[in-house]
C-alpha positions as CSV (number, residue, x, y, z in Angstrom):
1,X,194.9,148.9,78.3
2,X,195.6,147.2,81.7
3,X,199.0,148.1,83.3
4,X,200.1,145.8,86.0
5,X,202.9,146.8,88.4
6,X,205.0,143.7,87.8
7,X,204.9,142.1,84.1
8,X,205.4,138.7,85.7
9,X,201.3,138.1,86.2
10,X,198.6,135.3,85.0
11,X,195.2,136.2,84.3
12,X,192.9,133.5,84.7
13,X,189.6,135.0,84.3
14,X,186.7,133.5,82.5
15,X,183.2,134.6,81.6
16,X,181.9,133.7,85.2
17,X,184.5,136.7,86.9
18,X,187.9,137.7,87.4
19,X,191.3,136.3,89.2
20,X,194.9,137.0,88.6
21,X,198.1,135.1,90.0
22,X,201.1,137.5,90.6
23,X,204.6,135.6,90.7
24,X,208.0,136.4,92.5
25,X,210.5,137.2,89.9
26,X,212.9,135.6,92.1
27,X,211.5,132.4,93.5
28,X,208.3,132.6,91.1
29,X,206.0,131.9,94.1
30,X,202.7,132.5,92.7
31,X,199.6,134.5,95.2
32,X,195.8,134.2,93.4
33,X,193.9,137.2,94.0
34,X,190.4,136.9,95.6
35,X,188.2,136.0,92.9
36,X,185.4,138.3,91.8
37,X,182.1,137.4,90.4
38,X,181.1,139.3,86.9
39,X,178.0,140.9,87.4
40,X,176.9,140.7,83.7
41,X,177.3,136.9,84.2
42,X,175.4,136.9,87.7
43,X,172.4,138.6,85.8
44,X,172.0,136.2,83.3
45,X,172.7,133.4,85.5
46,X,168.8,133.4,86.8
47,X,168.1,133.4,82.6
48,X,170.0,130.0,82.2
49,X,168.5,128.2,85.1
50,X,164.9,129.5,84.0
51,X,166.0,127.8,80.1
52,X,167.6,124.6,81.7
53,X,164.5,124.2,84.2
54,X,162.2,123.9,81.6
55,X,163.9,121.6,79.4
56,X,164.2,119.4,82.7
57,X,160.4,119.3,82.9
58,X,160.1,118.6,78.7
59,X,161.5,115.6,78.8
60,X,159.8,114.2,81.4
61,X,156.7,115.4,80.1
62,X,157.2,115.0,76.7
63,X,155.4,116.4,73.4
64,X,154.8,120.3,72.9
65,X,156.3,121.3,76.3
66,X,159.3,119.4,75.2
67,X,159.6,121.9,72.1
68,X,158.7,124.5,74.2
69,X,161.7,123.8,77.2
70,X,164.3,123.5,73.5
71,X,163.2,126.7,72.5
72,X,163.8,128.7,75.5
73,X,167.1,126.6,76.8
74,X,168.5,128.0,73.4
75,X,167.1,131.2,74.0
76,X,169.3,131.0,77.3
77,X,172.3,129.9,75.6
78,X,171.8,132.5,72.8
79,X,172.2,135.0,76.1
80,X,175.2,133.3,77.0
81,X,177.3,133.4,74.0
82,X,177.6,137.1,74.6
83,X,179.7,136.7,77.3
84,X,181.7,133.9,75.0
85,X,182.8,137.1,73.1
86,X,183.4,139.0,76.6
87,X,181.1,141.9,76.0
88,X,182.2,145.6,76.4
89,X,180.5,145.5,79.6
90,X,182.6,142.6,80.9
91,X,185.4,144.3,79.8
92,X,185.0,146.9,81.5
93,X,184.3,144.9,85.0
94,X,187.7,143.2,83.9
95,X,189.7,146.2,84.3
96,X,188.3,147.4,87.2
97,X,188.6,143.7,89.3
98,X,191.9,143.9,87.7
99,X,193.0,147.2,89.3
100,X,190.9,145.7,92.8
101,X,193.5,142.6,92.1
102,X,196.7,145.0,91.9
103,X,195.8,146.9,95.1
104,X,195.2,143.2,96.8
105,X,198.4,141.4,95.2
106,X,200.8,144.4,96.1
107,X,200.5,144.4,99.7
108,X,202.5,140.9,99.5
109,X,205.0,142.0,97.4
110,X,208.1,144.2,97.4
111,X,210.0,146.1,94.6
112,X,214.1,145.6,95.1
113,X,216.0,149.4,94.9
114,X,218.4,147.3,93.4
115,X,217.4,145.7,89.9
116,X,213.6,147.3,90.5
117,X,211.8,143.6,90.8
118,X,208.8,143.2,92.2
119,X,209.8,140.0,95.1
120,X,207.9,137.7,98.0
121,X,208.0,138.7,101.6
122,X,210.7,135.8,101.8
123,X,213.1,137.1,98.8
124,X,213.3,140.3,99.9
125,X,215.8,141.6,102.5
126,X,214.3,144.3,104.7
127,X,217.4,145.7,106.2
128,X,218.8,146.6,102.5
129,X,215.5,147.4,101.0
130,X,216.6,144.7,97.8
131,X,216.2,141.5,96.9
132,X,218.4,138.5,98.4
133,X,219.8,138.0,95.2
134,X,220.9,141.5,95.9
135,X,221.5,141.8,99.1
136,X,221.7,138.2,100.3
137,X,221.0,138.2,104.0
138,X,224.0,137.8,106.1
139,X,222.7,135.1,108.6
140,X,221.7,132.7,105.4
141,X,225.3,134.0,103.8
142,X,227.1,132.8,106.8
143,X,225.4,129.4,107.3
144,X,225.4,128.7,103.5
145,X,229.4,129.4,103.2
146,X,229.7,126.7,106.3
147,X,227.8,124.5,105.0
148,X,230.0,124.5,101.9
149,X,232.8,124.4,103.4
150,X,231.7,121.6,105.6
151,X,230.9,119.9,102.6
152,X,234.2,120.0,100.4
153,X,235.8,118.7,104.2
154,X,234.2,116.0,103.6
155,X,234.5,115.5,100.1
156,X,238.5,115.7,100.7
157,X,238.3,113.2,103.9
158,X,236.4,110.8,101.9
159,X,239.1,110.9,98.9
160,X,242.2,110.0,101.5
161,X,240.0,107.2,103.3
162,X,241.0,104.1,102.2
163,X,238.4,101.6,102.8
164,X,239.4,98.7,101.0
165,X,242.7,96.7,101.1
166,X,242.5,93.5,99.0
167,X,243.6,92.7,96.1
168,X,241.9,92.3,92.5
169,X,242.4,89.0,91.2
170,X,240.3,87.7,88.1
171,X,240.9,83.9,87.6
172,X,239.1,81.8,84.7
173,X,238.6,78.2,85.3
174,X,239.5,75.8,82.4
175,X,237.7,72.3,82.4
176,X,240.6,69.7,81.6
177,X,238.5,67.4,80.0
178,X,236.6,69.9,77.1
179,X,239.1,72.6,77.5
180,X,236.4,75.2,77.5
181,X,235.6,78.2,80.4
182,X,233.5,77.3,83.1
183,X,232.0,78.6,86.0
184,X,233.3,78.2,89.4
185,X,231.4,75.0,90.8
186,X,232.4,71.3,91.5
187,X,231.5,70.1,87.6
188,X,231.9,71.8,84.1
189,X,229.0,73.2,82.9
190,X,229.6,72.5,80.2
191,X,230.3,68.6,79.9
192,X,229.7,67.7,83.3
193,X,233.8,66.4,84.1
194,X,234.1,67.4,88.1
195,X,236.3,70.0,88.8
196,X,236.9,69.2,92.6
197,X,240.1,70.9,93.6
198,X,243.4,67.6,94.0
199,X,245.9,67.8,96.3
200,X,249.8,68.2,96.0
201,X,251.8,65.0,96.1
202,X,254.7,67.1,97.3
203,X,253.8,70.1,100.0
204,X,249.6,69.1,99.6
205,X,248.5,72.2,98.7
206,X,245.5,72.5,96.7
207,X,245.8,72.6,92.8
208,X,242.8,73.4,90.9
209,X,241.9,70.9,88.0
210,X,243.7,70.8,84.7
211,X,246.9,72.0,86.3
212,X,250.2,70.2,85.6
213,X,252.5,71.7,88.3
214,X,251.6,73.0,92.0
215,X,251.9,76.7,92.1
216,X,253.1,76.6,95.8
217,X,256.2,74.2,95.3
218,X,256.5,73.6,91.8
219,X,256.0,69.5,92.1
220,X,254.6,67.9,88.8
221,X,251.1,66.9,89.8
């Protein structure tokens, strides 16, 4: 049974050899081990290409060679469902790159004194022997806390600026010929009537269409 130093691991071997991926447990950066060729799978490499070169030459050939080529390219694929199963002797060469993959990964990890996880060169703080999540480091605690605190300045600056002063008016124009809403324009778009803003009689100011009395010195219009 394979025991890795740090549970947090991929294996991603396959019948052709062996590679593992190690992960931060804080930051779950991943490092991929070297990869290492199986030797059972190198050995019966030379078998395959000997079954596939033959079939090559079948069908260009044609007739008893061609059954010939089919026979043997099975023979070679026969070979190679034994490593499909992964035999005992690849299982073997799996533990063994496995521990080759350990002794490689480990050197670019370390293991916090405080909550015992295995962490990245860049989660781990050397001066405390723990993790940052430990033992944040002070020169990142220090520029994090101003930067915070730079931040909620802001945020309470931006709250007391006032940077608009109008006023919100809403104003719905009523065609005096149909009596329905319309949209702002010189004619109703709805019957066509012109909506062209009239003058005052009294103090001229202008008085939109359909209204009886001017809003500036209450003359009947």
């Amino acid at each position: 049974m394979m025991t890795a130093f740090t549970r947090n691991y991929e294996d991603n071997s396959t019948e052709a050899g062996f590679q593992f991926t190690f992960y931060c447990d804080v930051c779950n950066d991943g490092y991929k081990t070297s990869f290492i060729e199986a030797e059972a799978y190198r050995k019966n490499r030379g078998l395959r290409g000997l079954g596939q070169g033959i079939g090559v030459l079948g069908s260009l050939f044609g007739g008893r060679l061609s059954d010939l080529g089919y026979a043997v390219e099975n023979g070679s694929n026969v070979l190679s469902q034994r490593f499909d199963g992964m035999s005992p002797e690849w299982q073997k060469e799996h533990e063994q790159a496995f521990v080759r993959a350990q002794n490689e990964a480990q050197q670019h990890f370390n293991r916090c004194h405080g909550c015992h996880r295995w962490v990245c060169s860049a989660c781990f703080n050397e001066e405390e022997g723990m993790c940052t999540d430990c033992a944040p480091r002070e020169n990142v605690a220090v520029a994090r806390a101003k930067a915070q605190a730079m931040q909620r300045n802001l945020d309470e600056a931006a709250q007391e600026q006032t940077v608009w002063r109008g006023k919100l008016q809403t104003q719905t124009i009523i065609c005096p010929t149909c009596g329905k809403p319309s949209n702002p324009g010189k004619f109703c778009n709805n019957c066509g009537a012109s909506l062209e803003m009239r003058k005052c009689p009294g103090c001229g100011a202008p008085v939109p269409a359909g209204v009886r009395f001017c809003g500036q010195c209450g003359a009947k219009v």
